[in-house]
PDB file with SEQRES, HELIX, SHEET and CRYST1 records, atoms N, CA, C and O in Angstrom:
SEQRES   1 A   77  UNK UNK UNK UNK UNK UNK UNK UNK UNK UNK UNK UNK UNK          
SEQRES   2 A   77  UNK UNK UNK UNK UNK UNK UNK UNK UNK UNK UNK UNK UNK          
SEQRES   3 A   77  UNK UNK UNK UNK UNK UNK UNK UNK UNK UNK UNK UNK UNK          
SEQRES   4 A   77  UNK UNK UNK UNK UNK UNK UNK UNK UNK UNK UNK UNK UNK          
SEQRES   5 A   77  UNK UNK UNK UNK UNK UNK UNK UNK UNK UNK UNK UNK UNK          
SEQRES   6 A   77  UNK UNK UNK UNK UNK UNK UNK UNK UNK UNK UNK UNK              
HELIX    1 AA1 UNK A    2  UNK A   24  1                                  23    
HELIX    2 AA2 UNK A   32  UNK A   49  1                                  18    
HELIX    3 AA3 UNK A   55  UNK A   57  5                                   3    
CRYST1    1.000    1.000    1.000  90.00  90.00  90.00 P 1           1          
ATOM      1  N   UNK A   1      48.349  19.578 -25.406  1.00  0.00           N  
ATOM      2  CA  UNK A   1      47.546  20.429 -24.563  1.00  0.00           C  
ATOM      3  C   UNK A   1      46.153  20.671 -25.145  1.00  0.00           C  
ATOM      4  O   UNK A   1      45.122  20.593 -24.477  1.00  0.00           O  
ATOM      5  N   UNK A   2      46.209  20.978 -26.481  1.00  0.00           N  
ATOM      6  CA  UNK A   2      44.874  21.232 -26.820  1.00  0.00           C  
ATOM      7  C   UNK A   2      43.690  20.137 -26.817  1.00  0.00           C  
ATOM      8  O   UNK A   2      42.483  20.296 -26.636  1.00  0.00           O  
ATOM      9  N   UNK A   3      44.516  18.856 -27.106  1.00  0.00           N  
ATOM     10  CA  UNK A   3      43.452  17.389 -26.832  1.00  0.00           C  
ATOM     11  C   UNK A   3      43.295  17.292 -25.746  1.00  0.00           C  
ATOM     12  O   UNK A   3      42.076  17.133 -25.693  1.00  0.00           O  
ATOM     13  N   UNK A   4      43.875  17.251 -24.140  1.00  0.00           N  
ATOM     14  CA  UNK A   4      43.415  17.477 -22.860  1.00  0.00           C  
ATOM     15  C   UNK A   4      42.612  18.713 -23.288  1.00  0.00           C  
ATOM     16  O   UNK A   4      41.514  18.211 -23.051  1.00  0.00           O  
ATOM     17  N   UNK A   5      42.378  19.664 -23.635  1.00  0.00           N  
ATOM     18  CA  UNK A   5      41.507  20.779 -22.856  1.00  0.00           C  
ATOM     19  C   UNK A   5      40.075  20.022 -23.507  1.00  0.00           C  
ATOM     20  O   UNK A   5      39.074  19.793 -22.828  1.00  0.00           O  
ATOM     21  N   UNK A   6      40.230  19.668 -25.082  1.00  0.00           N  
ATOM     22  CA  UNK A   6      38.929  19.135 -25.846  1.00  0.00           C  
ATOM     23  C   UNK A   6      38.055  17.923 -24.862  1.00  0.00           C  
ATOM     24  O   UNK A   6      36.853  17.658 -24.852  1.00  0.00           O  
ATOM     25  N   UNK A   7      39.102  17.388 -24.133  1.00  0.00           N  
ATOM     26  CA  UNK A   7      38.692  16.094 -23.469  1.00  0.00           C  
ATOM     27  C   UNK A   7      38.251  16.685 -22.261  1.00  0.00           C  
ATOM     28  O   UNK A   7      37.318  16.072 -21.743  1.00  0.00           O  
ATOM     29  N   UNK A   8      38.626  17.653 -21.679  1.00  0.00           N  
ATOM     30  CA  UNK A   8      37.690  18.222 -20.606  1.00  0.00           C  
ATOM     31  C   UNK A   8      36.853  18.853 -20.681  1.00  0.00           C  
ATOM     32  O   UNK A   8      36.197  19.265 -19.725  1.00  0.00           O  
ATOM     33  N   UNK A   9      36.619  19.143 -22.085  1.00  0.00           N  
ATOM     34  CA  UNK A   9      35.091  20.062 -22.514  1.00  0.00           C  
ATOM     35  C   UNK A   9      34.176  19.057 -22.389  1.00  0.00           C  
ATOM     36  O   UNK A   9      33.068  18.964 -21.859  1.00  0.00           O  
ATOM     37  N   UNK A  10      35.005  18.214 -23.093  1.00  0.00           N  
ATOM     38  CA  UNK A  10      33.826  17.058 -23.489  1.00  0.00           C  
ATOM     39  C   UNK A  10      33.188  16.647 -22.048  1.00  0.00           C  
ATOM     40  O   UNK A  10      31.966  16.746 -21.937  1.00  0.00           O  
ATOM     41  N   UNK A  11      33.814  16.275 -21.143  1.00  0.00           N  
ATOM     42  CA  UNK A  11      33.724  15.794 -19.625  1.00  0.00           C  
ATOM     43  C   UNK A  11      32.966  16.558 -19.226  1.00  0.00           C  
ATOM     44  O   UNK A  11      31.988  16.107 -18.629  1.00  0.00           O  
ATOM     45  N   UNK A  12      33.096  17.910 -19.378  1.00  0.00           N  
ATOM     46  CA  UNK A  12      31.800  18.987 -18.224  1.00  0.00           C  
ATOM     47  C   UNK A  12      30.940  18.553 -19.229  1.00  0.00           C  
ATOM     48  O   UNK A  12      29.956  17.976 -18.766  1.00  0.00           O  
ATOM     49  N   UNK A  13      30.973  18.645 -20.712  1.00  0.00           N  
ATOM     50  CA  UNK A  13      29.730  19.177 -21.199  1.00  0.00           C  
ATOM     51  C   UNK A  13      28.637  17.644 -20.954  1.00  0.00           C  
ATOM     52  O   UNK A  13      27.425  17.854 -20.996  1.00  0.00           O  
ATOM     53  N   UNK A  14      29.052  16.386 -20.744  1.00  0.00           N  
ATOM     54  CA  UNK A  14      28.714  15.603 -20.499  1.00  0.00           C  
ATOM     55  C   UNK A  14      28.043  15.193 -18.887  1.00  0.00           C  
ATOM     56  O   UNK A  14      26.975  14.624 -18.663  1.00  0.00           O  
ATOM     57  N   UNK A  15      29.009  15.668 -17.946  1.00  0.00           N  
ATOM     58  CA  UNK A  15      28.265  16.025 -16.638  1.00  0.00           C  
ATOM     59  C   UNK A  15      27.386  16.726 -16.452  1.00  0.00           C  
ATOM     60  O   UNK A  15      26.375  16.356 -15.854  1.00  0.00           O  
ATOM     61  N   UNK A  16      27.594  18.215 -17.035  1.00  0.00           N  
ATOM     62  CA  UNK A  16      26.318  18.927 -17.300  1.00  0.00           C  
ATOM     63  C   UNK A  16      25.044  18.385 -17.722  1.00  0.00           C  
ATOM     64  O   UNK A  16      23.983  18.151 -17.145  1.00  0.00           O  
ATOM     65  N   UNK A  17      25.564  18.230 -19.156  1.00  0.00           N  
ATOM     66  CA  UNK A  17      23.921  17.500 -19.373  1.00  0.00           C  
ATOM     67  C   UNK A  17      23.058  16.305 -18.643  1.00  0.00           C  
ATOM     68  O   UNK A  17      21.842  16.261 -18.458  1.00  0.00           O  
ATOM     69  N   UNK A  18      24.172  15.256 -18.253  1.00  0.00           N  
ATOM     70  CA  UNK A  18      23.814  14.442 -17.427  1.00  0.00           C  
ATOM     71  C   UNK A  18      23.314  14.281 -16.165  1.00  0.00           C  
ATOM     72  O   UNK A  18      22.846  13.212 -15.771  1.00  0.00           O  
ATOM     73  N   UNK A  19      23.421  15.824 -15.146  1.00  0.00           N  
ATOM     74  CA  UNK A  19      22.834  16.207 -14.320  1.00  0.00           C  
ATOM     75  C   UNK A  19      21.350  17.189 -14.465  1.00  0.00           C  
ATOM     76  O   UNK A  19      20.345  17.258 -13.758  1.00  0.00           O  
ATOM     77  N   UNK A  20      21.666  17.717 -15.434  1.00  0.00           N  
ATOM     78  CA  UNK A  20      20.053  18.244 -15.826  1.00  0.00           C  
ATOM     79  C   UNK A  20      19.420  17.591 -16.333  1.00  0.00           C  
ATOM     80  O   UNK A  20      18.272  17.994 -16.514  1.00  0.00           O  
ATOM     81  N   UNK A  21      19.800  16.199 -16.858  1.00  0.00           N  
ATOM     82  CA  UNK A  21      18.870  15.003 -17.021  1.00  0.00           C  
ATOM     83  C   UNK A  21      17.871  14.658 -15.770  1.00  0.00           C  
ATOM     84  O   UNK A  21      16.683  14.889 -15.545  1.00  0.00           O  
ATOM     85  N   UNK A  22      19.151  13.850 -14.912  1.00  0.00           N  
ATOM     86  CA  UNK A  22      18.484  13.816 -13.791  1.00  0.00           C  
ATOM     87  C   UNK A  22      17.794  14.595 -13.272  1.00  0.00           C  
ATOM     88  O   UNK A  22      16.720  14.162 -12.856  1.00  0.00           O  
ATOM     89  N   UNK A  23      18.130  16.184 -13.058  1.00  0.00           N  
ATOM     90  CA  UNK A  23      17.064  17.124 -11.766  1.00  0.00           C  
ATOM     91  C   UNK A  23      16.100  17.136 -12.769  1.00  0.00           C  
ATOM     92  O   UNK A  23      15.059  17.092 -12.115  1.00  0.00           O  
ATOM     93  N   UNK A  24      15.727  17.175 -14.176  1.00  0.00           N  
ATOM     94  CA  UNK A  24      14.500  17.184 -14.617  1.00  0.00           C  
ATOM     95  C   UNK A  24      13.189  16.183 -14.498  1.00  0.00           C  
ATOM     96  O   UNK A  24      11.996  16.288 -14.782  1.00  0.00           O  
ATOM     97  N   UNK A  25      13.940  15.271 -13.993  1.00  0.00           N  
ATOM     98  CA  UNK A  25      12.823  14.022 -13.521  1.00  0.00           C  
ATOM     99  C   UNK A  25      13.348  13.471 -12.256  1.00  0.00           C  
ATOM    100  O   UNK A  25      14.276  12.666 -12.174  1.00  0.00           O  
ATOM    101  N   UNK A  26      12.655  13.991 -11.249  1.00  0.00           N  
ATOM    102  CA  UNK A  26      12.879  13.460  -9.992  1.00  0.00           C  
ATOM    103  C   UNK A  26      12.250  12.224  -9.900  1.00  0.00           C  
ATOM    104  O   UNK A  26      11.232  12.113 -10.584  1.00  0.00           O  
ATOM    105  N   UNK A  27      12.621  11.181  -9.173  1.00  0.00           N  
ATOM    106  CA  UNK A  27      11.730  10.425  -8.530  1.00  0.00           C  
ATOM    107  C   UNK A  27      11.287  10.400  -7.414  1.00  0.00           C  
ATOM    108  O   UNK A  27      11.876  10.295  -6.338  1.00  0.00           O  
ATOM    109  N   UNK A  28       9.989  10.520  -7.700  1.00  0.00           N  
ATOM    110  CA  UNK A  28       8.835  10.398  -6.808  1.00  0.00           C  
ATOM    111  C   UNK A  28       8.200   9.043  -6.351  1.00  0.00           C  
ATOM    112  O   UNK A  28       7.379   8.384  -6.988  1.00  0.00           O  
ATOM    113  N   UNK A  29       8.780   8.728  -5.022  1.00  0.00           N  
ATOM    114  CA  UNK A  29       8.588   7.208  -4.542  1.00  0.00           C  
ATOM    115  C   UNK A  29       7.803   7.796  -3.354  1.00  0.00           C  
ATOM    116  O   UNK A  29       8.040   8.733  -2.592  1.00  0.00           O  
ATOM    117  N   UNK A  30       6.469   6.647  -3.494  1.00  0.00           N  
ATOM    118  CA  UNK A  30       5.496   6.440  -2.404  1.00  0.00           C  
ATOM    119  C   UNK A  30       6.141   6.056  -0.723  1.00  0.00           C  
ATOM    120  O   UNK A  30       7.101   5.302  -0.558  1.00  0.00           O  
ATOM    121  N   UNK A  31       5.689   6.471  -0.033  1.00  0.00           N  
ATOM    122  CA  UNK A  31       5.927   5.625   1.194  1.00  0.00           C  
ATOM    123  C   UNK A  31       5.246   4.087   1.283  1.00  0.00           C  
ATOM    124  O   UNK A  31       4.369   3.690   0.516  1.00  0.00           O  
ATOM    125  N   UNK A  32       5.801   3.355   2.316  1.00  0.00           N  
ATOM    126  CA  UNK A  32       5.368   1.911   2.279  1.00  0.00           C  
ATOM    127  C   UNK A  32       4.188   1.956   2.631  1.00  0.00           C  
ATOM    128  O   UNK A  32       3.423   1.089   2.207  1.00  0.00           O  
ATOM    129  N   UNK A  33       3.809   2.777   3.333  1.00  0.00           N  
ATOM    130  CA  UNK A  33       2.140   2.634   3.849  1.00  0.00           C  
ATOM    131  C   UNK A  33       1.520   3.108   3.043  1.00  0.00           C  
ATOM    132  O   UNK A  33       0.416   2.582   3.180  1.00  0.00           O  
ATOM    133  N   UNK A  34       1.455   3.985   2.010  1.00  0.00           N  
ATOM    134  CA  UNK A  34       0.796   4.218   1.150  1.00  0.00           C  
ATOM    135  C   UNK A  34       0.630   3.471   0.005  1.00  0.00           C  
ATOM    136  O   UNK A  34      -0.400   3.528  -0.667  1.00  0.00           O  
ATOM    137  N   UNK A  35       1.742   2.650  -0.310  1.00  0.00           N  
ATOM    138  CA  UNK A  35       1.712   1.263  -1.068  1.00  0.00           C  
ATOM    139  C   UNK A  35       1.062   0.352  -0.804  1.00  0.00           C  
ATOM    140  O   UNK A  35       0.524  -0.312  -1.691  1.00  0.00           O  
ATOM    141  N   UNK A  36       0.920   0.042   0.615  1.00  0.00           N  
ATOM    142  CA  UNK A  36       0.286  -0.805   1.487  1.00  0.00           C  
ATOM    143  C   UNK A  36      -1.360  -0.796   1.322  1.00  0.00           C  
ATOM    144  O   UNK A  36      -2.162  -1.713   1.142  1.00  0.00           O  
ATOM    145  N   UNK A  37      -1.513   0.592   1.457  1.00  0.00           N  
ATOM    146  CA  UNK A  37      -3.132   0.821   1.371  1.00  0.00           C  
ATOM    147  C   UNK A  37      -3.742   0.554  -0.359  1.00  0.00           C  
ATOM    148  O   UNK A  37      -4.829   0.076  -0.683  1.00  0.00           O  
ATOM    149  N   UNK A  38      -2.640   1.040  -1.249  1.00  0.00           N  
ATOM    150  CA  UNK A  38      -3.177   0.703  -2.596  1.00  0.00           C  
ATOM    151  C   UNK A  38      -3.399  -0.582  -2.838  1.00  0.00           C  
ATOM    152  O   UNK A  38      -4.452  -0.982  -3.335  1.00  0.00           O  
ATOM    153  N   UNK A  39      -2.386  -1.370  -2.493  1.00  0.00           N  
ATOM    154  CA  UNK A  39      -2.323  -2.836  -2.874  1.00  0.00           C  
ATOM    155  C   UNK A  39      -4.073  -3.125  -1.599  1.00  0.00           C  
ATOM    156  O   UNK A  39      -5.170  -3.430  -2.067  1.00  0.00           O  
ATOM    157  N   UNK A  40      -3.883  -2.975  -0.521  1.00  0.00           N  
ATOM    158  CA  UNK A  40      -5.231  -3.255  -0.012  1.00  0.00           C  
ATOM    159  C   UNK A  40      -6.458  -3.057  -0.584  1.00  0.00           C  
ATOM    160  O   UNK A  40      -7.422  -3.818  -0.500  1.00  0.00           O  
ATOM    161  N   UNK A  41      -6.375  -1.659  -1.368  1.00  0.00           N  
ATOM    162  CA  UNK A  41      -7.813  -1.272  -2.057  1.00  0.00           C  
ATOM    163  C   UNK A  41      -8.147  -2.238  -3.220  1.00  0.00           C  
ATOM    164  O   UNK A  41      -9.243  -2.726  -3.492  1.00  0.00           O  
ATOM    165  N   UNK A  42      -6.765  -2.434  -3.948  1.00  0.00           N  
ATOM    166  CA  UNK A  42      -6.941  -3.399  -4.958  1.00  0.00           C  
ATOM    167  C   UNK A  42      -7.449  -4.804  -4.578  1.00  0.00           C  
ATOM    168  O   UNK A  42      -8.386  -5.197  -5.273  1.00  0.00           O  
ATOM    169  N   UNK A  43      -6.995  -5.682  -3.563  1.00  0.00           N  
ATOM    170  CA  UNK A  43      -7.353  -6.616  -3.145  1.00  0.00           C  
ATOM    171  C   UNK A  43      -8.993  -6.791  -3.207  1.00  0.00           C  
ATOM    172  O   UNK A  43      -9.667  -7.689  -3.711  1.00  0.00           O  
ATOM    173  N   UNK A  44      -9.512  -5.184  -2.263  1.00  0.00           N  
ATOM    174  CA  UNK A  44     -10.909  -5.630  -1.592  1.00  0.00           C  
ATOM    175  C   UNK A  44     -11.534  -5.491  -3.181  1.00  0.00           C  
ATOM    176  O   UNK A  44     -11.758  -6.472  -3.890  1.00  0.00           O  
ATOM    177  N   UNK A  45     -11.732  -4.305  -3.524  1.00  0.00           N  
ATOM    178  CA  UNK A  45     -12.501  -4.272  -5.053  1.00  0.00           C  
ATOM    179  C   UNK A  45     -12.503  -5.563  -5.779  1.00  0.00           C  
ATOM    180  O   UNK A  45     -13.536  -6.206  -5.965  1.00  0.00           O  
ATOM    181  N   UNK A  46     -11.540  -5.866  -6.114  1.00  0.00           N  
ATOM    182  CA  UNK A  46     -11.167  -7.730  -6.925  1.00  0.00           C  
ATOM    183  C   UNK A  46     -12.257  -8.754  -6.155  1.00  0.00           C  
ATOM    184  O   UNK A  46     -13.110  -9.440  -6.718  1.00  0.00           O  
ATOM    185  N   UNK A  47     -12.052  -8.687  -5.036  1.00  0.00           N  
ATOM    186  CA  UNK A  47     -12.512  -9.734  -4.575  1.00  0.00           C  
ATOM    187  C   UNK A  47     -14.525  -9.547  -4.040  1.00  0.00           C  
ATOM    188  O   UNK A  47     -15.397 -10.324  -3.652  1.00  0.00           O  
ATOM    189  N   UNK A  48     -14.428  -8.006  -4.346  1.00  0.00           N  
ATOM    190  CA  UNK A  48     -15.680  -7.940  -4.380  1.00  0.00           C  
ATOM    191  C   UNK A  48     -16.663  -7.916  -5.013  1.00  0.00           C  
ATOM    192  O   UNK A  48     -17.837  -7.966  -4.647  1.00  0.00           O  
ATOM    193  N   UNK A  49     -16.080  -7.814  -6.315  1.00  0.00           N  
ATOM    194  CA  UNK A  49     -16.756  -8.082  -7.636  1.00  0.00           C  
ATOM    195  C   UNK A  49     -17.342  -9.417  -7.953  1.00  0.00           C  
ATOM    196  O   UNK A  49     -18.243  -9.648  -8.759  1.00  0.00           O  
ATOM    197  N   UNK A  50     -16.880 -10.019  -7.414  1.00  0.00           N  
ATOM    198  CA  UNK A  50     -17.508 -11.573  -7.718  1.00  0.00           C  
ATOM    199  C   UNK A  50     -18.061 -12.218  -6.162  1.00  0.00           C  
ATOM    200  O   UNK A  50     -17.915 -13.368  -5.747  1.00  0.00           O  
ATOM    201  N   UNK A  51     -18.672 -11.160  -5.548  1.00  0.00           N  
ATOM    202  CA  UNK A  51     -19.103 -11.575  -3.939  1.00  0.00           C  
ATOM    203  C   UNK A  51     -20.788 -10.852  -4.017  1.00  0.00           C  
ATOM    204  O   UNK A  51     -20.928  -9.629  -4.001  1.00  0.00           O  
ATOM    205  N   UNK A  52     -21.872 -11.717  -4.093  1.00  0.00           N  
ATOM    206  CA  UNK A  52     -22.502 -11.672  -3.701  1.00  0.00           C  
ATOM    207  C   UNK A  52     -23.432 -11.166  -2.094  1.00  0.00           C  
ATOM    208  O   UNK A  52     -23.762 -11.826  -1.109  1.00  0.00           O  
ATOM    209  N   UNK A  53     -23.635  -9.483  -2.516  1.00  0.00           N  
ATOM    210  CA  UNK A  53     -24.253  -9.199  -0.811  1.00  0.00           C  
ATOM    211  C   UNK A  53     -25.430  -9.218  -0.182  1.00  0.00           C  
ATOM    212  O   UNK A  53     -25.711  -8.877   0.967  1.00  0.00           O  
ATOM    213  N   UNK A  54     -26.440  -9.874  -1.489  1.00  0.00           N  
ATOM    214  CA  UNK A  54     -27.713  -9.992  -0.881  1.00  0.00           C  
ATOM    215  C   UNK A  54     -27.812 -11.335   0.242  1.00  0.00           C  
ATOM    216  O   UNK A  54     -28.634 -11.681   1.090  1.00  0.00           O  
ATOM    217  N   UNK A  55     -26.856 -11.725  -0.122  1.00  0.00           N  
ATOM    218  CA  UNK A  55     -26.970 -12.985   1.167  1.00  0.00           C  
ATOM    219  C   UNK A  55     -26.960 -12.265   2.356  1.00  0.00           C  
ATOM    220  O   UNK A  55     -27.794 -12.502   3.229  1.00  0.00           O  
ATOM    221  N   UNK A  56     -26.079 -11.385   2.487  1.00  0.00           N  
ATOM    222  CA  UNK A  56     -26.209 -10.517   3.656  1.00  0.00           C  
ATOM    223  C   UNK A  56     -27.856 -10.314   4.422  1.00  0.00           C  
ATOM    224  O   UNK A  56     -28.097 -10.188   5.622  1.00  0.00           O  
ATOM    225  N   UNK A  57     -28.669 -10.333   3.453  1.00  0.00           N  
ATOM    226  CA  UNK A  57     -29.980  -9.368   4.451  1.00  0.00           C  
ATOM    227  C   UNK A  57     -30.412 -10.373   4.500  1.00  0.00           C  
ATOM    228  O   UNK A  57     -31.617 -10.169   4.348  1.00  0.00           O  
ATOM    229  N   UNK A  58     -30.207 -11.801   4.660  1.00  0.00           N  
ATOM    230  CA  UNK A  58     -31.175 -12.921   5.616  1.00  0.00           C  
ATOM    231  C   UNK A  58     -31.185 -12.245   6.904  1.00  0.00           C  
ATOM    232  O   UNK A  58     -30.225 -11.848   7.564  1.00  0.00           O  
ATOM    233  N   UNK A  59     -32.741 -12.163   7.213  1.00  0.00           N  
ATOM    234  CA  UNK A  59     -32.817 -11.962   9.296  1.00  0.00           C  
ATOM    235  C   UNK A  59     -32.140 -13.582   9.715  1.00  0.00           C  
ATOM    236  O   UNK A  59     -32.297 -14.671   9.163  1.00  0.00           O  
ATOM    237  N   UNK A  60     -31.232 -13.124  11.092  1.00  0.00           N  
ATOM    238  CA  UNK A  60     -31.223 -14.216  11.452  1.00  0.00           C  
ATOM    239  C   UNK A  60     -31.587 -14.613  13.055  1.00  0.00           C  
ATOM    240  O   UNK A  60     -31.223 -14.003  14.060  1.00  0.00           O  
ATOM    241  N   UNK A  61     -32.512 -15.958  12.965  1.00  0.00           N  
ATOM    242  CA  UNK A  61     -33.503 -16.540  14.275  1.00  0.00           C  
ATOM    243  C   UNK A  61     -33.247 -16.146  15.030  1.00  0.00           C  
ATOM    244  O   UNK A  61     -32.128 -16.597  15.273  1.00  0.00           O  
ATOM    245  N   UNK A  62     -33.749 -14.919  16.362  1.00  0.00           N  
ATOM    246  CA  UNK A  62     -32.970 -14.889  17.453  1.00  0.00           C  
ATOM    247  C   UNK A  62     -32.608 -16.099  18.224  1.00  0.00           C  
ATOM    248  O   UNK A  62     -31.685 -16.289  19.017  1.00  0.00           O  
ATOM    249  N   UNK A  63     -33.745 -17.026  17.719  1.00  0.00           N  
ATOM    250  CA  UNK A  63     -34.009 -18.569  19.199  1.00  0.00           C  
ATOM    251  C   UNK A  63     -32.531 -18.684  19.295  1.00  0.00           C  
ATOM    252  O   UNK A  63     -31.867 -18.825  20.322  1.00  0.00           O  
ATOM    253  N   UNK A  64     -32.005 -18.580  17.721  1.00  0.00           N  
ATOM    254  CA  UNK A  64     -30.213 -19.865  17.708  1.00  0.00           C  
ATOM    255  C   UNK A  64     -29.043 -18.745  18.328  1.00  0.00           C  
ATOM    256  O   UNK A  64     -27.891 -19.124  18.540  1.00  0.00           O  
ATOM    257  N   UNK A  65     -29.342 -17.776  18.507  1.00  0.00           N  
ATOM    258  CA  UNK A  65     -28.254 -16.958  19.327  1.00  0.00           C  
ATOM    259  C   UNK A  65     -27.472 -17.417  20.400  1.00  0.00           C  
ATOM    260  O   UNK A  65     -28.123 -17.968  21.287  1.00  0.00           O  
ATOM    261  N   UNK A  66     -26.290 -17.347  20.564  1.00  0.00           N  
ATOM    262  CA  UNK A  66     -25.571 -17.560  21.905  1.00  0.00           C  
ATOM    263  C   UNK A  66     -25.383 -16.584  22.599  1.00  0.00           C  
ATOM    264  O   UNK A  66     -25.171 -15.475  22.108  1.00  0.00           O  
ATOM    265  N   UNK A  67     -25.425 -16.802  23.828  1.00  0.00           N  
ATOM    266  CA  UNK A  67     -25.605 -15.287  24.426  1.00  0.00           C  
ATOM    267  C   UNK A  67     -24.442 -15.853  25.580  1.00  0.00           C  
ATOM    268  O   UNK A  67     -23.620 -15.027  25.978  1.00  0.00           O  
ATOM    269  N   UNK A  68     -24.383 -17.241  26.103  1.00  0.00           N  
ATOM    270  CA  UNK A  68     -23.034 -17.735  26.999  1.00  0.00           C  
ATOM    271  C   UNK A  68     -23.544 -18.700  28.288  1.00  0.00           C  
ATOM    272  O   UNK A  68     -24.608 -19.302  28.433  1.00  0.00           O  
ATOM    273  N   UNK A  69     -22.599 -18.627  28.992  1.00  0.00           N  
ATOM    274  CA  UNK A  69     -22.649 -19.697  29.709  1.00  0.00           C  
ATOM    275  C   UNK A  69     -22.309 -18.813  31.459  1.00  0.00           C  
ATOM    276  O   UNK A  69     -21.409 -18.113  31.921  1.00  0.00           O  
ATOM    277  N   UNK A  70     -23.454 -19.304  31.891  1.00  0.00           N  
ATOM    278  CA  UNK A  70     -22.968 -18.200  33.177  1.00  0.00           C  
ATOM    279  C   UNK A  70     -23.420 -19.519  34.304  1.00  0.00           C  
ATOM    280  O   UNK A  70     -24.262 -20.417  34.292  1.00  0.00           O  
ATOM    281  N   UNK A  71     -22.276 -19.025  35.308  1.00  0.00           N  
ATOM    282  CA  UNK A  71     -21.939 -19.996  36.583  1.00  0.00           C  
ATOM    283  C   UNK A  71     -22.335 -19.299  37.614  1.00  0.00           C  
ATOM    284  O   UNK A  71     -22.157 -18.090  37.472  1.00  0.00           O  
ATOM    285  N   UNK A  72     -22.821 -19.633  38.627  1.00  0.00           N  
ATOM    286  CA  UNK A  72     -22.938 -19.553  40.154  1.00  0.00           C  
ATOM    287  C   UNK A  72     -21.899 -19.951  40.741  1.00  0.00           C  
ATOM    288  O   UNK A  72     -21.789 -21.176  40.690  1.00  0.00           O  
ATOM    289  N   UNK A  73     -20.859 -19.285  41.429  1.00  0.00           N  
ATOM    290  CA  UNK A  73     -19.978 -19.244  42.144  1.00  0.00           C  
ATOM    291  C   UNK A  73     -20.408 -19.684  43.800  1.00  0.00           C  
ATOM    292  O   UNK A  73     -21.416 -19.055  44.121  1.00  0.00           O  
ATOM    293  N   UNK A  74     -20.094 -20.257  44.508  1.00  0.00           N  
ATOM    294  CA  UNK A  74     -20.386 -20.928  45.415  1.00  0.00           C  
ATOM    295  C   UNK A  74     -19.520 -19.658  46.798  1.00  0.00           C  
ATOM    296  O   UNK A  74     -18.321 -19.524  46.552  1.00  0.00           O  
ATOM    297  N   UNK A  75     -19.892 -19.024  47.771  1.00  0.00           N  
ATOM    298  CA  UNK A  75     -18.926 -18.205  48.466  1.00  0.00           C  
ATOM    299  C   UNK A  75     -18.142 -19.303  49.033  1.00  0.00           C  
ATOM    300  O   UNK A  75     -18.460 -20.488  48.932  1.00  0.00           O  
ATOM    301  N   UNK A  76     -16.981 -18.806  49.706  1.00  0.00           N  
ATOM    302  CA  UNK A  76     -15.885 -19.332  50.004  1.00  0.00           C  
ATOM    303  C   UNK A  76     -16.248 -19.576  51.180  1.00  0.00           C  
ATOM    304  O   UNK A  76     -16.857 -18.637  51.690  1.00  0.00           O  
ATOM    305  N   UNK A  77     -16.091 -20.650  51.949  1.00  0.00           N  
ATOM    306  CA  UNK A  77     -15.916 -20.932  53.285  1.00  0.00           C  
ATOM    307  C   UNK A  77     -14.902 -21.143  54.199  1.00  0.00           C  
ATOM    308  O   UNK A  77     -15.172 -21.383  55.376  1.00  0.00           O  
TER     309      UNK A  77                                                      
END                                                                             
């Protein structure tokens, strides 16, 4: 009797601690969209570091603009 009771001390005192292990560090998991957006931010920064934006401020010719293709429709007879 007395080695069962030692062996069930041992058992709580082991659950015990083993649960105030756990509640002392919760985990704290992101949602997917918020993962989503980090991994995105990381992407653009990376890839912008080695991107050149003064190319950006060339004016460009209005002459070469497309503006489209427009038809005269014939009325129906």
């Amino acid at each position: 009797m007395p080695a069962l009771k030692k062996q069930l001390i041992q058992s709580l005192t082991l659950i015990f601690f083993s649960t105030l292990l756990l509640a002392s560090h919760p985990a704290m998991a992101e949602t997917d969209l918020a993962d989503q957006k980090k991994l995105l931010n990381a992407r653009v920064m990376s890839r912008q570091q080695n991107m050149d934006h003064a190319a950006h401020l060339t004016p460009v010719d209005k002459n070469l603009e497309f503006h489209g293709v427009f038809l005269r429709l014939s009325p129906l007879r």
